[in-house]
N, C-alpha and C positions, 0 to 999 in steps of 0.2 A: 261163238260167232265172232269170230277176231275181226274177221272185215268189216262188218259193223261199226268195229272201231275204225271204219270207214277206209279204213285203208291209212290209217296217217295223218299227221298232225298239224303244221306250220303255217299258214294263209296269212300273207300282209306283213308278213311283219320285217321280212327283208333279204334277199338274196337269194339265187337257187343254187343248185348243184350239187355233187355229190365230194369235190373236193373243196368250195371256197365260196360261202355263204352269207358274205361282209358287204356291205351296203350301209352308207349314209341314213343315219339317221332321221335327217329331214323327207328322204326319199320313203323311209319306211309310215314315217307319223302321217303321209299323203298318202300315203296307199290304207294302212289303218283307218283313215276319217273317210277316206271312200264306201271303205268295208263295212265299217260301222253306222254310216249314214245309210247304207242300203239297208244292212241288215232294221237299225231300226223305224228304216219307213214299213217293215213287213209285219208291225202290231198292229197297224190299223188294216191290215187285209183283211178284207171278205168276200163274200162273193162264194160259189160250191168248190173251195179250192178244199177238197176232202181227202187228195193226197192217194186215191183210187184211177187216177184219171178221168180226163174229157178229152172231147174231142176238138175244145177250142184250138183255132188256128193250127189244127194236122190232121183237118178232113179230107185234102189234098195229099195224095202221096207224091211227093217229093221224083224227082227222075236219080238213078242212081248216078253216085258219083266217084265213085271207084267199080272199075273190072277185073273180074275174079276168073280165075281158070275153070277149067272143068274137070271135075274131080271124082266122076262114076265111076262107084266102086270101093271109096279109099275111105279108112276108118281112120279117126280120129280121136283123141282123147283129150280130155281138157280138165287140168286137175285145182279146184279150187274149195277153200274152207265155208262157202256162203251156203246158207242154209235158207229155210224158207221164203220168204217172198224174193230174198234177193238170189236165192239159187232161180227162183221160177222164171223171175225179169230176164235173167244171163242166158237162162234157156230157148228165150223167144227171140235173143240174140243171135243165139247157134241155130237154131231152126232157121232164121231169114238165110243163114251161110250153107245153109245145109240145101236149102230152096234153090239157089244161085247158081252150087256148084255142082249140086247130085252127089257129094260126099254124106258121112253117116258120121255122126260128133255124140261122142257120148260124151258125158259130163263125170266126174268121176269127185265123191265127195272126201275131200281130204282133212285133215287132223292137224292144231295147230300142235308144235311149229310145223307149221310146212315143210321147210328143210329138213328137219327128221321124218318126215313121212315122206318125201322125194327121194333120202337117201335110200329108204326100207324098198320102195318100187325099183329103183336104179338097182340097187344090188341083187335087187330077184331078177333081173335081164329086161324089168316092164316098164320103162320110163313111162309118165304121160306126152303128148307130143308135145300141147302147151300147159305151161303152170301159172296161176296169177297170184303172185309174192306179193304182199302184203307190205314187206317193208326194203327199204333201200338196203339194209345190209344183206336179206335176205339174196337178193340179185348180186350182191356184192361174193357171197358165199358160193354160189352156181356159177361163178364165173370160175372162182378162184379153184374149186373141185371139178371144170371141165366138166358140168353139164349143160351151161348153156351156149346154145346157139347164137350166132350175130344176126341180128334182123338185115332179111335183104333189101334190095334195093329198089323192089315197089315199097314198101315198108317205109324205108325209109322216105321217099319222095313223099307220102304221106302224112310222115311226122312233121317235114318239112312246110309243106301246106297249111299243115290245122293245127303245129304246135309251137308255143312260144321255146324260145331254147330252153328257160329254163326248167320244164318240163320235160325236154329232150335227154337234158345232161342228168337230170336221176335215174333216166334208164341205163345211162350210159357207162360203162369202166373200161377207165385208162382210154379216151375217145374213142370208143367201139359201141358200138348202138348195138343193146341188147335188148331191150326192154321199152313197152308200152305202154304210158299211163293212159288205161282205159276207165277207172272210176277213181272218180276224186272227192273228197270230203276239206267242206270247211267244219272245221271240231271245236268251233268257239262259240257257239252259241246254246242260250238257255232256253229250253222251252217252258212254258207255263199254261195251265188251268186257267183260263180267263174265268168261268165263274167264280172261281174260289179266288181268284182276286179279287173281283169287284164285290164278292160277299164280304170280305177284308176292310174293301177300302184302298185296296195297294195297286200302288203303278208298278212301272218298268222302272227297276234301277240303273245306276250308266254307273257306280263305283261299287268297288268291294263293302265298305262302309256301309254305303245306303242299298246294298244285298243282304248284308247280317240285318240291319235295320227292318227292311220288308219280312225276312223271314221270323223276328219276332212280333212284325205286325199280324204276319196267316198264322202262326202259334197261335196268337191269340185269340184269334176267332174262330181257334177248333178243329185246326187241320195244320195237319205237322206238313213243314212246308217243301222240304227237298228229300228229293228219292235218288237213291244211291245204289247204282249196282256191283257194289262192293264183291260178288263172286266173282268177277268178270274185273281180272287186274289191270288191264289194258285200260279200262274206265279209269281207275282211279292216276294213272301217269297221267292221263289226258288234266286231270284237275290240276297235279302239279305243274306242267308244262305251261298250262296259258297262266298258272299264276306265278309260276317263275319268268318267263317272257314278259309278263308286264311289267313287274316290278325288279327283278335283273339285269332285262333290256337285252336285246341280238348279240350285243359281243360276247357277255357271258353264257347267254345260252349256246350259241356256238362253240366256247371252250368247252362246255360240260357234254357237251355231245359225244366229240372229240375226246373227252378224258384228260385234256390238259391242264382242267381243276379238278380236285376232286371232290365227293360228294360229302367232304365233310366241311369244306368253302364254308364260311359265314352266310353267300347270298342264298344257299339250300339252305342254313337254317331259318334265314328269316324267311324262305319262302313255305316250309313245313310250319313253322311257325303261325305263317296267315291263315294257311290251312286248314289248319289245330283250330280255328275262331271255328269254324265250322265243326269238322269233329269232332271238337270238346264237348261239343253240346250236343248229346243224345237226342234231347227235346227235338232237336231240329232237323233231325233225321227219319225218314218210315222206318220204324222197327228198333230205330236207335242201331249203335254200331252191331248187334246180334244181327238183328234182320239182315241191315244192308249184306251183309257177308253173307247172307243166304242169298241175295236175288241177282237174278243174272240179269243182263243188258235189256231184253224184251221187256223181261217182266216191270223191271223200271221206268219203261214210259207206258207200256200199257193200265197201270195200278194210278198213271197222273193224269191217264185222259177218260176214266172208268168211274162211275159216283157221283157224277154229275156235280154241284160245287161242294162236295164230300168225300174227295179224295183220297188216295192212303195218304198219296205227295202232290202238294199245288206244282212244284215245278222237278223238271228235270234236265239236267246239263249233258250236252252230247251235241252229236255234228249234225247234218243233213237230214241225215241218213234215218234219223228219229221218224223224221212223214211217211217212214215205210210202217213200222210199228202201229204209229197213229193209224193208221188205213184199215189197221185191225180190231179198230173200236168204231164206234159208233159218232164220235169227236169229228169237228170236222175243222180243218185246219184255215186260218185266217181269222176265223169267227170264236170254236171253242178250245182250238189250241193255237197260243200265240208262241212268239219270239223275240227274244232281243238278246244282243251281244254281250260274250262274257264279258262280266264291269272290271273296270279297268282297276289295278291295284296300285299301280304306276301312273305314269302322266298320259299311257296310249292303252284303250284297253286293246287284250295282245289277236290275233288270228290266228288258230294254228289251221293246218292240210295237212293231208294224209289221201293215200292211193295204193291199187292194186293194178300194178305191172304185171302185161301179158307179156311170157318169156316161152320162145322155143327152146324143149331139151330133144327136139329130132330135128334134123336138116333135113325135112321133107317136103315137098312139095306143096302137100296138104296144111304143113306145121307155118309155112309161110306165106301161104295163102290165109290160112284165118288171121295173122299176124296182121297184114296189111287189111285186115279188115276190118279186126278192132281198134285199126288206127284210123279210120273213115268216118265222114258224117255220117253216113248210114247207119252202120252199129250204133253208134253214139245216138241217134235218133232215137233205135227202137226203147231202148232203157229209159231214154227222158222222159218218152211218151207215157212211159208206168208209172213212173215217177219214183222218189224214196233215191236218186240219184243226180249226181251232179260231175259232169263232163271237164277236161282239162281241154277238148276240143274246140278251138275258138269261134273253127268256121261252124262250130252248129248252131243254128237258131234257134233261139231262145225260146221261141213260140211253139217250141215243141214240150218243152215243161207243160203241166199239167194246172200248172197255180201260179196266182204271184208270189208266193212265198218262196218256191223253189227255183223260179222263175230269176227274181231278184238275187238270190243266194247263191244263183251261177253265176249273173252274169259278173256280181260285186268278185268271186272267184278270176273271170276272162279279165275283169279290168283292174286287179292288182300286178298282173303282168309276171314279169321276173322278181318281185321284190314280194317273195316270202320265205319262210321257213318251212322247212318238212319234218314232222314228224320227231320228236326228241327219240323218243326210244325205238322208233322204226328204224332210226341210222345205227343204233351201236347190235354190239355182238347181238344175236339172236336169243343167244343163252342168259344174257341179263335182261334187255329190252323186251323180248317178248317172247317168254315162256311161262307155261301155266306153272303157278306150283313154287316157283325161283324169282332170283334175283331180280329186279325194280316191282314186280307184281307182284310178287310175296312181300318184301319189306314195305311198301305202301298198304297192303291189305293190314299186315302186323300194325302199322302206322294207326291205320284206320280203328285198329282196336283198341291202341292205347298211343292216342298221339301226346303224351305229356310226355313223352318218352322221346325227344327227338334228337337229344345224342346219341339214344341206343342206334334209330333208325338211319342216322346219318352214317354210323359204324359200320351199319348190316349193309348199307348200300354201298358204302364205298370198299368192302371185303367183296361183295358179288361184280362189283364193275372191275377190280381189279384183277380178281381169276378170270371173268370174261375178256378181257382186253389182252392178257398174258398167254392166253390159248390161242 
């Protein structure tokens, strides 16, 4: 379930685009203490914010604000890796498109990486019309191998209206508008068990330090404190990313994106290093490092909000996108699943975003119409309304979230503006950044088994980024 990994990584911390991501520090630590001040007003929510929906504030339907052609008769396909609730919410998406225009949208379940399973469909004569890439190189690769299509010019006037540029310019290569951020993830934030806190004793920490610190206070009282979905390698980048970004800082995370350090740099090892406090110690892991490498992304938040304050894990780290999961227990978010931002290791703790771009690979009528649709408040409504998602869409109102938790965690997203980061390993080759099995999600998983090892791991990474980046 890669897009779970929400789609992407970088929120706050400074600059957009797909070529030139450098921004002012002082710019970055004001957008960080916004994000982080939001994020943590959202531990003291409560209220039925249960991450199922309500119907506060969108008992009203809304008048439309984008016109759609009419489309009876025209099939459509729509190729994405999301799988349960979030394939289902996507789906009440395409139904409202499908309501509008009298087109028939099938949904077609794809395999990550995506770009190898677009190439498999392309080469049998059956493109899908749209795909929703997961990571910025991934659009970067459909450009480059002439399957994607340029977004037209309803499309465009849309992006225009409801998107900051710099959420523009990730769709975009060599200034050509290809690409939609239709979901967005903030991936800096830690969820937590509130009973098995308060059975502890333990707060919300705000640094790395006083994180190890809590996690040997819930050890202590009987419940192993962090859940790691160690099968799911995409998870464990997201750990090194916000904790290289806090204690690295923008400019170097920028270079190693880019590959103009390499990953055998000092700042990766003090960042593996920090890491390592955490998987060094089995204790403080569900399952210790065996397990983690068995469970996959679901199972990791749902095992942190199941057992009432008897958890496998009191807490688990991951983006938004986690209230979808929660929705699957019996937990109800604000009250028994809380939040707060990953602690800073550095002097700012970091925000990473991540997104999945809607891309045409047909110039068809139909393929350009849903374009300009999942660039509209409208679409963007229907998904808020489910909730377990969060919009890059400015013009949508927030009132359409489902809770304040989710509610807050957009809007802190709408109000760091241009000054973030996207995604570490969603920008580089595909083949190192996000493939199952390889390069940065293999050697972080290896990491994860034996992090004493971190010259091996700096080795193994910087041998896969270098065949990646040389193809």
């Amino acid at each position: 379930m890669r897009t779970t990994r929400g789609a992407g990584k970088t929120l706050g911390a400074a600059g957009a685009g797909t070529s030139s991501r450098a921004a002012g520090t002082g710019t970055r630590r004001a957008a960080v203490a916004a994000v982080a001040v939001g994020a943590l007003a959202l531990t003291g929510c409560g209220g039925s914010d249960d991450g199922k929906g309500s119907d506060d504030g969108a008992s009203k339907e809304p008048a439309a604000t984008v016109q759609l052609p009419k489309l009876t008769g025209e099939n459509i396909q729509v190729a994405a890796v999301w799988t349960g609730p979030e394939q289902a919410n996507f789906t009440k998406v395409l139904s409202e498109f499908e309501k509008r225009t009298g087109a028939k949208v099938t949904f077609v379940p794809a395999q990550d990486p995506i770009v190898n399973f677009l190439g498999t469909k392309i080469a049998g004569g059956s493109p899908p019309d749209i795909a929703m890439l997961p990571q910025v190189g991934a659009i970067q690769q459909a450009v480059e191998k002439k399957w994607a299509k340029p977004a037209g010019a309803a499309t465009k006037a849309q992006l225009a209206k409801n998107y900051g540029k710099g959420w523009q310019d990730l769709g975009a290569v060599d200034g050509t508008q290809y690409g939609v951020y239709f979901k967005a993830a903030n991936k800096s934030l830690v969820w937590y068990n509130n009973a098995a806190f308060e059975n502890a004793g333990a707060s919300a920490p705000k640094t790395w330090k006083d994180f190890l610190s809590t996690a040997e206070t819930i050890s202590a009282s009987g419940v192993t404190p962090v859940s790691v979905a160690g099968a799911d390698g995409w998870t464990l980048t997201d750990w090194f990313e916000n904790i290289y970004l806090s204690q690295a800082g923008p400019e170097k995370y920028d270079q190693l994106a880019q590959h103009t350090i390499k990953w055998t740099d000092p700042s990766v090892k003090e960042a593996l290093t920090t890491l390592g406090q955490l998987f060094g110690k089995p204790t403080l892991i569900a399952g210790g490092a065996d397990g983690a490498l068995q469970t996959e992304f679901p199972a990791s938040v749902t095992q942190t909000f199941t057992g009432g304050d008897q958890p496998k894990g009191a807490m688990v780290f991951e983006g938004d996108f986690v209230g979808v999961n929660i929705g699957e227990t019996e937990a109800k978010i604000g009250t028994d699943a809380k939040v707060f931002p990953f602690p800073a290791v550095g002097a700012d703790s970091p925000v990473v975003t991540g997104g999945d771009a809607a891309v045409a690979l047909k110039d068809t009528k139909g393929a350009q119409a849903l374009l300009t649709f999942l660039a509209s408040t409208d679409a963007a409504r229907i998904w808020a309304e489910s909730g377990g998602f969060v919009s890059p869409n400015k013009s949508l109102d927030t009132a359409a979230y489902p809770n304040d938790v989710q509610r807050d965690i957009a809007e802190a997203l709408i109000a760091a503006g241009d000054d973030f980061r996207f995604d570490m390993s969603d920008q580089m080759p595909q083949s190192f950044g996000g493939t199952p099995g390889k390069g940065e999600w293999k050697a972080l998983q290896d990491f994860l088994k034996n992090p004493k090892d971190i010259a091996g791991a700096q080795r193994q990474l910087e041998s896969a980024a270098a065949k990646a980046y040389r193809s």
